[in-house]
Backbone atoms as SQL, in Angstrom:
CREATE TABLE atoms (id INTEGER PRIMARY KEY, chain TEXT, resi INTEGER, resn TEXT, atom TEXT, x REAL, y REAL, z REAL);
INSERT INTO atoms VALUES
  (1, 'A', 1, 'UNK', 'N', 40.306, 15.599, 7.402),
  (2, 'A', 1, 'UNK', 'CA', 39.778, 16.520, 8.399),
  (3, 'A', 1, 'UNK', 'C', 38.380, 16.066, 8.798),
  (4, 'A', 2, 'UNK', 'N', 38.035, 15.882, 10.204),
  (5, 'A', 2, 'UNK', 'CA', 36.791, 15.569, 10.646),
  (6, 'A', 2, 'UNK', 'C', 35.762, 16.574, 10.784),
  (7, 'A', 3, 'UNK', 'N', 34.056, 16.514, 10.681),
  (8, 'A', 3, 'UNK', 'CA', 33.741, 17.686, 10.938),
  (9, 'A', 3, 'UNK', 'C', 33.640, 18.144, 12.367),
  (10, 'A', 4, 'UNK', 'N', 33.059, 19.308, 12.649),
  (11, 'A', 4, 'UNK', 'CA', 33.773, 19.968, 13.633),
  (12, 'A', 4, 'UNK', 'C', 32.363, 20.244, 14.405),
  (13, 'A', 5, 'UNK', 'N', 30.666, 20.592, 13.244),
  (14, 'A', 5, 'UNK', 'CA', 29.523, 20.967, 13.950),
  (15, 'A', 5, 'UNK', 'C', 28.890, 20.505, 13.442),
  (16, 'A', 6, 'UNK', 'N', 27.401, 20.784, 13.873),
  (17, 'A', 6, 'UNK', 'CA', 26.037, 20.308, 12.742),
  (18, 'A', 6, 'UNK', 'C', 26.525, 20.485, 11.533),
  (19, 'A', 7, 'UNK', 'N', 27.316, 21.733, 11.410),
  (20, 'A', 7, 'UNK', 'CA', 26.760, 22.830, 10.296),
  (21, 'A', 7, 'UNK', 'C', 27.875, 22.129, 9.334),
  (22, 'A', 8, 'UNK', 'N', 28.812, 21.217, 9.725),
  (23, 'A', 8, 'UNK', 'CA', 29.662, 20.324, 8.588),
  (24, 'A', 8, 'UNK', 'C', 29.049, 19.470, 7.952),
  (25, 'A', 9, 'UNK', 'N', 28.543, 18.918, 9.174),
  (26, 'A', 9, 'UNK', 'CA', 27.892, 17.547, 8.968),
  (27, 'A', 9, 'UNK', 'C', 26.923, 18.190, 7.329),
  (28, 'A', 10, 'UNK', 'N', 25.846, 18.575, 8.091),
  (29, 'A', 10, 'UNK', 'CA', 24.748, 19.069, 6.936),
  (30, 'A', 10, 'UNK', 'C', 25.143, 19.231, 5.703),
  (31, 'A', 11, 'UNK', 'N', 26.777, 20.300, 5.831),
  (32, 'A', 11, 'UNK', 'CA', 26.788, 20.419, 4.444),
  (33, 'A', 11, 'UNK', 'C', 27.752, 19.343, 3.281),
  (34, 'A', 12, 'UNK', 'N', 27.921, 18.264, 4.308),
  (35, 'A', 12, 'UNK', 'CA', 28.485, 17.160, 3.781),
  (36, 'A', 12, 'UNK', 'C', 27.670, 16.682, 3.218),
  (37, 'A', 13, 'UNK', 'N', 26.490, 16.273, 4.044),
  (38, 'A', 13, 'UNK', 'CA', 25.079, 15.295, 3.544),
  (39, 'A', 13, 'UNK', 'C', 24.543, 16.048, 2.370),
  (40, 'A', 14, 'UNK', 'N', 24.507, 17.869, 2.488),
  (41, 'A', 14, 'UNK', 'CA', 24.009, 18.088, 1.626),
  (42, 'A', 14, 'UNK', 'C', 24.318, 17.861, -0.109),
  (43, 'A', 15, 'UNK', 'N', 25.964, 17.915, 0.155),
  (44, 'A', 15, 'UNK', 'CA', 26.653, 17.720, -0.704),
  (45, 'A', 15, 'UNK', 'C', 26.893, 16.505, -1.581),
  (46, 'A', 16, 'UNK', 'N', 26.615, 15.439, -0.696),
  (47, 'A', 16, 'UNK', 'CA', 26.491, 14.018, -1.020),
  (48, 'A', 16, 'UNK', 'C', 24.811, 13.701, -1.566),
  (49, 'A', 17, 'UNK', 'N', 24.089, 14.193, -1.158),
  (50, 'A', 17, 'UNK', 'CA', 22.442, 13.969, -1.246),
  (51, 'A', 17, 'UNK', 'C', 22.077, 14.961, -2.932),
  (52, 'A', 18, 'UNK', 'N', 22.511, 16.373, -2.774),
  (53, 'A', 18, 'UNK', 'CA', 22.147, 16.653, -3.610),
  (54, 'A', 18, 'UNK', 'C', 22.634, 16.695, -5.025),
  (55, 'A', 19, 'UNK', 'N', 23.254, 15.740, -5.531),
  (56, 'A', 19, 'UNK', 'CA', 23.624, 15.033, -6.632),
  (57, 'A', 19, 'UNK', 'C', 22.686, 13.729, -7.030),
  (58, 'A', 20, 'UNK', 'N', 21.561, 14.128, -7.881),
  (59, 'A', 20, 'UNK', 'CA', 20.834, 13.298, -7.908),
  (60, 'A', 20, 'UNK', 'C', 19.914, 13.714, -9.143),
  (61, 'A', 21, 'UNK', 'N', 19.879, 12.649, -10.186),
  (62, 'A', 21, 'UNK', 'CA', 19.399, 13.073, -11.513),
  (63, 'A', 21, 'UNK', 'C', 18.729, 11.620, -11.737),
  (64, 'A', 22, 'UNK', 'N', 17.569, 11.517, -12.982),
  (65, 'A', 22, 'UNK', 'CA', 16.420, 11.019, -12.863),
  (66, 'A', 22, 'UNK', 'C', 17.286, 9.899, -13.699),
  (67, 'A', 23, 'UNK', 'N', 17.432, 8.334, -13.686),
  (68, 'A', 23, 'UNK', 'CA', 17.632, 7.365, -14.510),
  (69, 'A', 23, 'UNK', 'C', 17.230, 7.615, -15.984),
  (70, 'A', 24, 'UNK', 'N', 18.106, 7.387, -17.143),
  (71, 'A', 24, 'UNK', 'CA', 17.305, 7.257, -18.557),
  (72, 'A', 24, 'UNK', 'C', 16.548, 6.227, -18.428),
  (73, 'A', 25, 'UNK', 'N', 16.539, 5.318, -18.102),
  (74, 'A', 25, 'UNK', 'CA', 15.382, 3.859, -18.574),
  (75, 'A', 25, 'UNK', 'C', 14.376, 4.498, -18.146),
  (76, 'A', 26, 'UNK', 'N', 13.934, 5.438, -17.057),
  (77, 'A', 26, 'UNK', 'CA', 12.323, 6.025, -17.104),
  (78, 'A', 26, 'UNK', 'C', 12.187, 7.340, -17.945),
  (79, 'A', 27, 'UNK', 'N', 12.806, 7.381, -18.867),
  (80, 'A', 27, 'UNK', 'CA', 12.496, 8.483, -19.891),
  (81, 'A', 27, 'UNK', 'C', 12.286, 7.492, -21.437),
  (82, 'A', 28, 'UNK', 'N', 11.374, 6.932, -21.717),
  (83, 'A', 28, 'UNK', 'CA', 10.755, 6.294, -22.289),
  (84, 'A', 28, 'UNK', 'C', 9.836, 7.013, -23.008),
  (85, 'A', 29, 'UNK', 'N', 9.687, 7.161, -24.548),
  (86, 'A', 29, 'UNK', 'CA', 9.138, 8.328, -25.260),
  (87, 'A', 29, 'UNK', 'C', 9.106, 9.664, -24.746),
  (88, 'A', 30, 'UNK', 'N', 10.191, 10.099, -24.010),
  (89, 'A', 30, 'UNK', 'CA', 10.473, 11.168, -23.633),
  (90, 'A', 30, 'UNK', 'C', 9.531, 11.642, -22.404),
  (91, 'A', 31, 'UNK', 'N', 8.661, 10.930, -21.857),
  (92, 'A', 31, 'UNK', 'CA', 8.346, 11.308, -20.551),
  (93, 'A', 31, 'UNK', 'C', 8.587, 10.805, -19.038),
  (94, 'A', 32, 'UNK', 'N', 9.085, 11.326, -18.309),
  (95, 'A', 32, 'UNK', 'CA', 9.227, 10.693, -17.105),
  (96, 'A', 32, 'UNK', 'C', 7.771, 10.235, -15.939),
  (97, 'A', 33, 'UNK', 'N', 7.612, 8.825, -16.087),
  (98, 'A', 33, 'UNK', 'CA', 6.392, 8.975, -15.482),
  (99, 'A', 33, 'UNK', 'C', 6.380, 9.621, -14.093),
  (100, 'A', 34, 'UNK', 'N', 7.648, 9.963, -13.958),
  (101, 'A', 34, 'UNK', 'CA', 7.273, 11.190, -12.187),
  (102, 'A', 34, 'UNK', 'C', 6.595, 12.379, -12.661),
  (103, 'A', 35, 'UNK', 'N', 6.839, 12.795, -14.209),
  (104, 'A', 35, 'UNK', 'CA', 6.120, 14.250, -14.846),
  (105, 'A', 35, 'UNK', 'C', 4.615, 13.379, -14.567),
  (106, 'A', 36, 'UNK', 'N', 3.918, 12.468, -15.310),
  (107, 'A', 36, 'UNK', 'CA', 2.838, 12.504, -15.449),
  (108, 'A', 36, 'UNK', 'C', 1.823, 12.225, -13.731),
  (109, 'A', 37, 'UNK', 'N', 2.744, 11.596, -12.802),
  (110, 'A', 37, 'UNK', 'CA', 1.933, 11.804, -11.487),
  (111, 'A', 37, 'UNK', 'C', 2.272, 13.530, -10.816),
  (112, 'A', 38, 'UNK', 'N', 2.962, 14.265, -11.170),
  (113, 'A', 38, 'UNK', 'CA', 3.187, 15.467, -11.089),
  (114, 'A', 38, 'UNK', 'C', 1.512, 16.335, -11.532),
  (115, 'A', 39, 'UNK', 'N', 1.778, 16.115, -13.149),
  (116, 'A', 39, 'UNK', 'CA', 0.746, 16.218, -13.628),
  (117, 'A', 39, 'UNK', 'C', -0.680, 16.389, -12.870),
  (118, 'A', 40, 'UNK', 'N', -0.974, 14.979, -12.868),
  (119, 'A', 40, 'UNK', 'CA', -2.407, 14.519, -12.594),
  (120, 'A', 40, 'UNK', 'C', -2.562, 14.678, -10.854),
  (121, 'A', 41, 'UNK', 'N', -1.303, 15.479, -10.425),
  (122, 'A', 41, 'UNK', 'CA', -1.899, 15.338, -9.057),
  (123, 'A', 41, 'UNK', 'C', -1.362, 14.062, -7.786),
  (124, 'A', 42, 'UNK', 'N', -1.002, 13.030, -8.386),
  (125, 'A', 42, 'UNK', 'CA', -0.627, 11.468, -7.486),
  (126, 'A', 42, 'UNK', 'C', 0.487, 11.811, -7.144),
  (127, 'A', 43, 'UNK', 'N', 1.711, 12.883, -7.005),
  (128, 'A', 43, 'UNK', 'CA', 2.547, 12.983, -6.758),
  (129, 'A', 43, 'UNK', 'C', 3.077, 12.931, -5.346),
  (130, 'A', 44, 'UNK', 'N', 1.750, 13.244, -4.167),
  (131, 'A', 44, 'UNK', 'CA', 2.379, 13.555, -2.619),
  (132, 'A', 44, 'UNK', 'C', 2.465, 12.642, -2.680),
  (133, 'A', 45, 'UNK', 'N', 1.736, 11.632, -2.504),
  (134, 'A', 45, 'UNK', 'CA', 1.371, 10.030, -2.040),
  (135, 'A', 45, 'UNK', 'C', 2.490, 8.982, -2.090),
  (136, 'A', 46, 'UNK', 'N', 3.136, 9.603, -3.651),
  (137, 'A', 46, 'UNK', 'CA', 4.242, 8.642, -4.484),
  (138, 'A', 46, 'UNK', 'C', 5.338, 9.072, -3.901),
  (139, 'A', 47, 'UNK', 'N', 5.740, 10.402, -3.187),
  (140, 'A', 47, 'UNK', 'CA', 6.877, 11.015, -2.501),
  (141, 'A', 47, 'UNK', 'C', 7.038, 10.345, -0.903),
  (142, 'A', 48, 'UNK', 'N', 5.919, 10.166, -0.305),
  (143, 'A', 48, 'UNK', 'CA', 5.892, 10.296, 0.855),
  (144, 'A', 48, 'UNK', 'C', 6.352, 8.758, 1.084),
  (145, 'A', 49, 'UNK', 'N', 5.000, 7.750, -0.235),
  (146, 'A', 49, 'UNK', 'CA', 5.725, 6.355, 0.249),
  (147, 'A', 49, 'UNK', 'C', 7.279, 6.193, 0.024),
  (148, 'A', 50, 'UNK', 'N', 8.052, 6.771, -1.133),
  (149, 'A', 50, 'UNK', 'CA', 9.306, 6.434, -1.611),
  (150, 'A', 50, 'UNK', 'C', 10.285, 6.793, -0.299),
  (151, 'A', 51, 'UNK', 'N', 9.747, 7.696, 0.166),
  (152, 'A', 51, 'UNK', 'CA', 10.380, 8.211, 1.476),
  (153, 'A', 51, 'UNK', 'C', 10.407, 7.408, 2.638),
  (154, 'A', 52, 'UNK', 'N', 9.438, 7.038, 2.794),
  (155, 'A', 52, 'UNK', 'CA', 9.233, 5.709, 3.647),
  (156, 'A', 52, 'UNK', 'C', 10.048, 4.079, 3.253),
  (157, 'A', 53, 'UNK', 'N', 10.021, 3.983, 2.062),
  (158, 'A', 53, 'UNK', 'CA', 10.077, 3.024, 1.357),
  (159, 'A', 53, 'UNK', 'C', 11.834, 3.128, 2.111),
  (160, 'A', 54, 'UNK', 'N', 12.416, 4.065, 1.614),
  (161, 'A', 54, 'UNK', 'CA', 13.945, 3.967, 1.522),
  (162, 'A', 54, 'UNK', 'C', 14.199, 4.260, 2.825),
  (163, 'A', 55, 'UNK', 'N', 13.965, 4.841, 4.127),
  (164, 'A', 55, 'UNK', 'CA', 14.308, 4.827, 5.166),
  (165, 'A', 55, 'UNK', 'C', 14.230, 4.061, 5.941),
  (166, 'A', 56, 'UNK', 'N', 12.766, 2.753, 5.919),
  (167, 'A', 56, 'UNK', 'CA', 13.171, 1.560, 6.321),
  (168, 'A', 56, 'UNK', 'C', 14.040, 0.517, 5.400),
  (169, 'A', 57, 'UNK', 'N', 14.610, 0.697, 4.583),
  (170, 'A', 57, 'UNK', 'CA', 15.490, 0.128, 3.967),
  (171, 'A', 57, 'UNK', 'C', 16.825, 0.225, 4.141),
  (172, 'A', 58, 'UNK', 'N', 17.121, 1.884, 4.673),
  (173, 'A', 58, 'UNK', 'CA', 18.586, 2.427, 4.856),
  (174, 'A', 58, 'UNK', 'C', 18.607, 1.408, 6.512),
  (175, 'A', 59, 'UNK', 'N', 17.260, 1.216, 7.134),
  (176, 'A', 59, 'UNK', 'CA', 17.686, 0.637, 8.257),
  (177, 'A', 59, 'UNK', 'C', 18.526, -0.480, 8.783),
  (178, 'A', 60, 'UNK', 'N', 18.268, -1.443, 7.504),
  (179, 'A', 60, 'UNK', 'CA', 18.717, -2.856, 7.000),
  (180, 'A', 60, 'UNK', 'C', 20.173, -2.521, 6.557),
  (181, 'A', 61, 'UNK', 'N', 19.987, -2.020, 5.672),
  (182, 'A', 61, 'UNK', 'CA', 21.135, -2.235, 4.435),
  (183, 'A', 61, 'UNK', 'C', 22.376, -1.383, 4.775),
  (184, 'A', 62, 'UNK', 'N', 21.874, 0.335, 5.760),
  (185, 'A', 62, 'UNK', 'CA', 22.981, 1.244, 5.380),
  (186, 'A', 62, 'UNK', 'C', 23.435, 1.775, 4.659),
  (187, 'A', 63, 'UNK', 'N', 22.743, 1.731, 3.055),
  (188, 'A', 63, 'UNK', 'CA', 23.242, 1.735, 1.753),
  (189, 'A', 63, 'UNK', 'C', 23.083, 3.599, 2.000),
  (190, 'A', 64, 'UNK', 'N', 24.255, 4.719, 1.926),
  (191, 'A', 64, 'UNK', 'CA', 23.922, 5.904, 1.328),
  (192, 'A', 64, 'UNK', 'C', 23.335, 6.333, 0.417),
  (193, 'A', 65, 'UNK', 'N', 23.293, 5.711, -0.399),
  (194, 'A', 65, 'UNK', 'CA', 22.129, 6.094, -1.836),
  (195, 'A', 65, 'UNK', 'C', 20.485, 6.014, -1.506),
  (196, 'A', 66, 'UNK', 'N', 20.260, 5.017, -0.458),
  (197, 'A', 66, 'UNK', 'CA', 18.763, 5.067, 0.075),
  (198, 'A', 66, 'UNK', 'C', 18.754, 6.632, 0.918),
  (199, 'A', 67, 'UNK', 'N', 19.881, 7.182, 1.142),
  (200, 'A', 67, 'UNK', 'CA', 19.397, 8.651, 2.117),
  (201, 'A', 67, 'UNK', 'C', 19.329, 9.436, 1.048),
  (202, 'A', 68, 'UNK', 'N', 20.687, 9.353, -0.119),
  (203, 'A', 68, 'UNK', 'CA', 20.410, 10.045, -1.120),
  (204, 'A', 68, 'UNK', 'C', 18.769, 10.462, -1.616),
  (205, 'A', 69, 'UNK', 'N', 18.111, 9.309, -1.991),
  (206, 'A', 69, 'UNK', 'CA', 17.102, 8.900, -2.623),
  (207, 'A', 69, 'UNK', 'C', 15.543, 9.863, -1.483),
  (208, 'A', 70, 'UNK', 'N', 15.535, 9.261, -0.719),
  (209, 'A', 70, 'UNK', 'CA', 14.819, 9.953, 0.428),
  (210, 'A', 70, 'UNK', 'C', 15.161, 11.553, 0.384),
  (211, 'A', 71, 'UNK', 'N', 16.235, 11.771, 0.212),
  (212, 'A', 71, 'UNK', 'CA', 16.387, 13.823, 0.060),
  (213, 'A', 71, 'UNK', 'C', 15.825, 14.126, -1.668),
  (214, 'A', 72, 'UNK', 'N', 16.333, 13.343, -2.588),
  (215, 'A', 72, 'UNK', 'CA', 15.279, 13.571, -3.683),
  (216, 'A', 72, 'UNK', 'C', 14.128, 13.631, -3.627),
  (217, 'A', 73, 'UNK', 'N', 13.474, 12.319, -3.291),
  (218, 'A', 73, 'UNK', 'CA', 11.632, 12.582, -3.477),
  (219, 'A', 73, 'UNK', 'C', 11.416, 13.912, -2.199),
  (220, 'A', 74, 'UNK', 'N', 12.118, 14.287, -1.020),
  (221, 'A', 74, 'UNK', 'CA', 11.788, 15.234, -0.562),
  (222, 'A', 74, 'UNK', 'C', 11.694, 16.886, -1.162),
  (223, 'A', 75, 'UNK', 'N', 12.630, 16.695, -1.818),
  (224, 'A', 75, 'UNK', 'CA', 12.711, 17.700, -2.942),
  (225, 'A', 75, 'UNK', 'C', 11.973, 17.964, -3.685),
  (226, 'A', 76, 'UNK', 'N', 11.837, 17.205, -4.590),
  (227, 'A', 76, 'UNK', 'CA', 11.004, 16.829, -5.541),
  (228, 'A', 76, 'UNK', 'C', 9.667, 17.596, -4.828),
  (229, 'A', 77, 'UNK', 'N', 8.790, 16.972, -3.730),
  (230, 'A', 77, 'UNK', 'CA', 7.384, 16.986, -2.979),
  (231, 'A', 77, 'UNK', 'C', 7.328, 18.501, -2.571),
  (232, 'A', 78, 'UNK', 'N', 8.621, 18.978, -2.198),
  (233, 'A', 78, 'UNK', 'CA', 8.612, 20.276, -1.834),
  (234, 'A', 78, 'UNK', 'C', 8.152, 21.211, -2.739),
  (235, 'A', 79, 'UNK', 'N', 9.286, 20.798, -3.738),
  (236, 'A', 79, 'UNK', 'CA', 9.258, 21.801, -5.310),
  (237, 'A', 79, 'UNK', 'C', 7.800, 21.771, -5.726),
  (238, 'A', 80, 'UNK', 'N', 6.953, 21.085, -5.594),
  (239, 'A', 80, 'UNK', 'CA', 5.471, 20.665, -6.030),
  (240, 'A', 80, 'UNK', 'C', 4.876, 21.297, -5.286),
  (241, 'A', 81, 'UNK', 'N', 4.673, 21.366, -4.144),
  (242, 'A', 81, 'UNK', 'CA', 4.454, 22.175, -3.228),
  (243, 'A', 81, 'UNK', 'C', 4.832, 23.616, -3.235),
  (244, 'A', 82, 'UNK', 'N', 6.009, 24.368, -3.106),
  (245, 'A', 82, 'UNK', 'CA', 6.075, 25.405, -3.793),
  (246, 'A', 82, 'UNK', 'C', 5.393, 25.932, -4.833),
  (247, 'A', 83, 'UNK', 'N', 5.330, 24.978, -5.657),
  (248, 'A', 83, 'UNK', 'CA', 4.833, 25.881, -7.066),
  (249, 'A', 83, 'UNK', 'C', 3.532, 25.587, -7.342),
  (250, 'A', 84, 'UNK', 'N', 2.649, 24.620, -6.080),
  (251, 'A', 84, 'UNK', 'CA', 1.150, 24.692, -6.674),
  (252, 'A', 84, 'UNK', 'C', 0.584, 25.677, -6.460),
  (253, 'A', 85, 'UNK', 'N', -0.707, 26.413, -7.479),
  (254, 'A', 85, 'UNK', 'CA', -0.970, 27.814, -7.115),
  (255, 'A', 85, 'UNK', 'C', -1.987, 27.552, -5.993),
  (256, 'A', 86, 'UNK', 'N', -1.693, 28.713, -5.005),
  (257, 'A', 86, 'UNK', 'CA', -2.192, 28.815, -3.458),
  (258, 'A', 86, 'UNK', 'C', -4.258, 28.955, -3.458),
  (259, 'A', 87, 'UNK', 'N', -4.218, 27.680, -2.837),
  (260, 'A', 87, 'UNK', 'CA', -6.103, 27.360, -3.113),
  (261, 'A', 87, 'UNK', 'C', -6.393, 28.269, -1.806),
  (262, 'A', 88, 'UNK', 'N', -7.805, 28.821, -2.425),
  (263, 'A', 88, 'UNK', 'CA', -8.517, 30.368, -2.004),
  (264, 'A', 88, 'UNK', 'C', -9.076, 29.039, -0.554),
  (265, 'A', 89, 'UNK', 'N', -9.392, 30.538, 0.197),
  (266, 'A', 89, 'UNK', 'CA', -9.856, 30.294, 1.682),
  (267, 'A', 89, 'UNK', 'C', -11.030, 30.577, 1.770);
């Protein structure tokens, strides 16, 4: 069955994109170094390039896992965003 609107499409991509869990080889004494730029703050910077990184790459290659990858670190940047506490005005 083909989709039919946006609203397939999306929830195809969403469906395909949001299956996405962190490699063991970067859990190395039990920390993920995405926790420690989380941490300290370096986290937009590291989201925004990875985002970049993989969308001129999906340009080349086509590979679905580079869009995958690009809806993670977006996630990821969001969730960080969400939950930093809101700086006074």
């Amino acid at each position: 069955m083909s989709p039919k609107s946006v609203y397939d499409i999306r929830n195809i991509g969403k469906e395909f994109c949001n299956n996405t869990t962190g490699s063991d080889h970067y859990k190395q004494n039990g920390v993920e170094p995405i926790d420690l730029m989380i941490s300290n703050g370096s986290i937009e910077g590291f989201c925004i390039g990875s985002i970049i990184k993989y969308a001129t790459r999906f340009k080349v290659t086509e590979n679905l896992n580079d869009l995958k990858k690009i809806s993670d670190y977006a996630h990821i940047l969001c969730g960080v965003k969400l939950t930093e506490p809101k700086k006074e005005e």
